[in-house]
N, C-alpha and C positions, 0 to 999 in steps of 0.2 A: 651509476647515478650521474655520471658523466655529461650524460646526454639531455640534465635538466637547464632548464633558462633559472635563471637566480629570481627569485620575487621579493622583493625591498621592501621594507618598511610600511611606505604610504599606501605603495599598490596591493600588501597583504589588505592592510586596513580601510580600502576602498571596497575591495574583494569582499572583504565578511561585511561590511557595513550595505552594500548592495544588497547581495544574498539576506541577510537577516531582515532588512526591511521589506526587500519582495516577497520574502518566502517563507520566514520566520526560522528559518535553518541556523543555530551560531555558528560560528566557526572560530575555534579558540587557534590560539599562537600555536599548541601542537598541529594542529591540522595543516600546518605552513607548507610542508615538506609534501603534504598528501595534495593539495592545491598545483603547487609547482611538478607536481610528477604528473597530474592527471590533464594539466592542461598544454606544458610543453610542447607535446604531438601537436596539440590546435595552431599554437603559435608558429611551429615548422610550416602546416599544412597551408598556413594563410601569411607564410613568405616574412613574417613578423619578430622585430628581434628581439623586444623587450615588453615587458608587462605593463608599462606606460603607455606602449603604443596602442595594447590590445585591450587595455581597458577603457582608452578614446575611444576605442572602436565601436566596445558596448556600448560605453554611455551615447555617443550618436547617431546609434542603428536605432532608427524610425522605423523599419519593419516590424523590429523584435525578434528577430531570425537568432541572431548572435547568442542574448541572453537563452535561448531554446539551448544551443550549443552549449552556452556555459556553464548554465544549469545539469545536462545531461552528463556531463563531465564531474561534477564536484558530488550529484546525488549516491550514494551510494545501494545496489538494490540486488543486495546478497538474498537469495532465500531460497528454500526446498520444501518439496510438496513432504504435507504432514508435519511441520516443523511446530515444535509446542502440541507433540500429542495431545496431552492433556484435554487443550480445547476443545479438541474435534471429536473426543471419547463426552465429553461434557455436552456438546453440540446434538451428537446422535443418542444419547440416552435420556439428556432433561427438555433441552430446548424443540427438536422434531417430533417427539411426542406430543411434546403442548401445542406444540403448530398444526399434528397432525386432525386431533378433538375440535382446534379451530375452524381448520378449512373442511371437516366433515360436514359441518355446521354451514355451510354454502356460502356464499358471498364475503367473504374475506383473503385481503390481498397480503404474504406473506413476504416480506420484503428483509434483503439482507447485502448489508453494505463491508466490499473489503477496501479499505480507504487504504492509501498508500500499497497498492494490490504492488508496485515492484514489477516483473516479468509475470503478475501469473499465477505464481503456483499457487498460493493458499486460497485462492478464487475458485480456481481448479479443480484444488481438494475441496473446497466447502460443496460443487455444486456435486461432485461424487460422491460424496455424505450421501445427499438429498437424493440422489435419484438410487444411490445405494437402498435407502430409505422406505420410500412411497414408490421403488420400483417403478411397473409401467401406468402407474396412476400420476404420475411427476407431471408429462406436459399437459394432462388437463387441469390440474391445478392451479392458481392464480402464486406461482410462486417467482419473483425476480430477485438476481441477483446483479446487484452493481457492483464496478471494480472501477476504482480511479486512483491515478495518481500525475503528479506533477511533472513528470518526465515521459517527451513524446517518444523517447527511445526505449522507456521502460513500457511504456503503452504497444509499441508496434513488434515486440520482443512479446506481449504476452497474446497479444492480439493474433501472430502467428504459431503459438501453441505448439512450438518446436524445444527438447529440451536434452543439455548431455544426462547421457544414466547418468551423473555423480547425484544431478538433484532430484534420482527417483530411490535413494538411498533406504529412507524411512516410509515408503508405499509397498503396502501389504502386497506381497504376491498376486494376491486375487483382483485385488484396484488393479495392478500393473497388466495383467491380462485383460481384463473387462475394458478397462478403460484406457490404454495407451498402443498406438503400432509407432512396430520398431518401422526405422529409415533407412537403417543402415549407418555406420559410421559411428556405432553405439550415442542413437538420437534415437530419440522419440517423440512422437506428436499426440497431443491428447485427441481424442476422439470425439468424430461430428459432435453425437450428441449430448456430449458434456460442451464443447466450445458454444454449440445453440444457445445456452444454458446463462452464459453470462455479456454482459455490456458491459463493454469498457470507455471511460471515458476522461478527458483531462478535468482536471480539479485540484484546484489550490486552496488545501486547509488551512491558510492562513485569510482566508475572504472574510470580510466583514459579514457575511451576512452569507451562509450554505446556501446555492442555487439548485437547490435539489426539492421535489413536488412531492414525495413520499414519505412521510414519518419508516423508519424501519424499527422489526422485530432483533435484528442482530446487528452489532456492527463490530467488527474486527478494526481496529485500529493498533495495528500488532508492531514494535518498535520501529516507531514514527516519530513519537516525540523522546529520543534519546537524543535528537538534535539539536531543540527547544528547551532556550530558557525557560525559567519559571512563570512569567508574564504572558507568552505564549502559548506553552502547556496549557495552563487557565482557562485561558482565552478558546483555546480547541475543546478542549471537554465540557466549556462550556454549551459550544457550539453541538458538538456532538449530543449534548444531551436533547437539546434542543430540537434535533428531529429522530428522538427515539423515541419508542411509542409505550406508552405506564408497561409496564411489565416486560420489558426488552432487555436486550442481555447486551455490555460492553465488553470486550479482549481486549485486553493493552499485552504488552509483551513481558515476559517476566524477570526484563532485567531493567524494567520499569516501575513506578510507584506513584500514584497519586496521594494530593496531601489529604488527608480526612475534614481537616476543617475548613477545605473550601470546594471538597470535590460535593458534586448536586448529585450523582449515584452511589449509590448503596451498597458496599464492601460486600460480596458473596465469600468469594475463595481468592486466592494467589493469581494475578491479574485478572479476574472476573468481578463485573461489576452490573447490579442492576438498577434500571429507574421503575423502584417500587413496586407495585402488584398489578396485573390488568383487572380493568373493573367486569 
């Protein structure tokens, strides 16, 4: 730990008060030590010798290049394909089947959103459900999946579709053959036509107002708001509801909970949430 820069008082409290008003992210006083370990490299790399100097830095970057850096450093975007079986066994039994009867029916667009998608993987895995699924009937069906999240680093990490085997841990043998080639150097890349399959794009769920043209059938929001206060949280679910379509399915992560008497969807099971019935 030697090799951290010290971060003070005001500069912690600058730090979380930035971050949580751009991003809605807290950052409690434990997180202190996690801040100063993960940005010290930036501060060597940019010749900088103290956290006064480098949060001048941000606050007067008119580009917004820095805050890009800042952000990609403090966001944390642990995750592995298949993670919260559960969902994705719930995904393929209840929710593709109803999509399937839908889109038999012609002219309906089946839309599924992984917010905070991180590197990838649960994107990933959801579009290898699907095409698991409706097999070679997949690309003529009107089916999209978006992946967004707030970190351009976590976007161009999923975007290239490269992964260590640690995080093909919980992927069936058979996914891992159909759908991934090895690289060598025990890596793996997921396959054209699973990467075809998804759009990635930047988006910050803390926006007043989702910039998104689609109501969706699915939306994975899977621990994202572990970050978020209470005020916040609110505020996104609410949003979230907001472009899901009457009888769409919500994922939170399950070391998450919404409050009953202010959540707008409808308690199914252990993070699964739905808004109501389609007409």
């Amino acid at each position: 730990m030697s090799d951290l820069i010290r971060i003070g008082d005001a500069d912690f409290r600058f730090a979380a008060l930035f971050i949580y008003e751009r991003f809605g992210i807290r950052l409690t006083d434990e997180k202190r030590i996690l801040v100063a370990g993960r940005l010290s490299k930036r501060l060597r790399a940019l010749g900088i010798a103290s956290f006064s100097e480098y949060f001048e830095l941000v606050r007067n970057d008119g580009t917004g290049k820095e805050v890009v850096e800042l952000l990609n450093l403090i966001t944390t975007n642990h995750s592995f394909f298949f993670r919260e079986a559960d969902h994705f066994e719930f995904l393929s039994k209840v929710i593709l089947p109803r999509a399937k009867a839908r889109l038999s029916r012609g002219n309906y667009a089946f839309r599924i959103w992984s917010a905070g998608c991180a590197a990838g993987e649960e994107a990933y895995t959801i579009a290898m459900l699907v095409r698991e699924y409706f097999g070679t009937e997949t690309d003529r069906l009107d089916i999209g999946i978006l992946a967004t999240d707030i970190s351009m680093a976590a976007l161009a990490s999923a975007a290239r579709g490269v992964y260590d085997e640690a995080k093909l841990h919980e992927m069936p043998p058979a996914y891992r053959s159909r759908y991934m080639e090895e690289t060598g150097d025990r890596k793996y890349a997921v396959a054209k036509e699973i990467k075809g399959m998804v759009l990635f794009k930047k988006l910050n769920l803390m926006s007043e107002r989702l910039p998104l043209k689609h109501g969706f059938d699915i939306i994975f929001c899977r621990n994202v708001m572990i970050y978020f206060d209470t005020a916040s949280r609110e505020h996104l679910v609410n949003s979230l509801y907001s472009v899901t379509k009457s009888g769409g399915n919500l994922f939170i992560g399950h070391s998450e909970s919404l409050r009953r008497e202010t959540c707008p969807f409808e308690y199914l099971s252990p993070a699964i949430y739905s808004r109501g019935e389609a007409k």
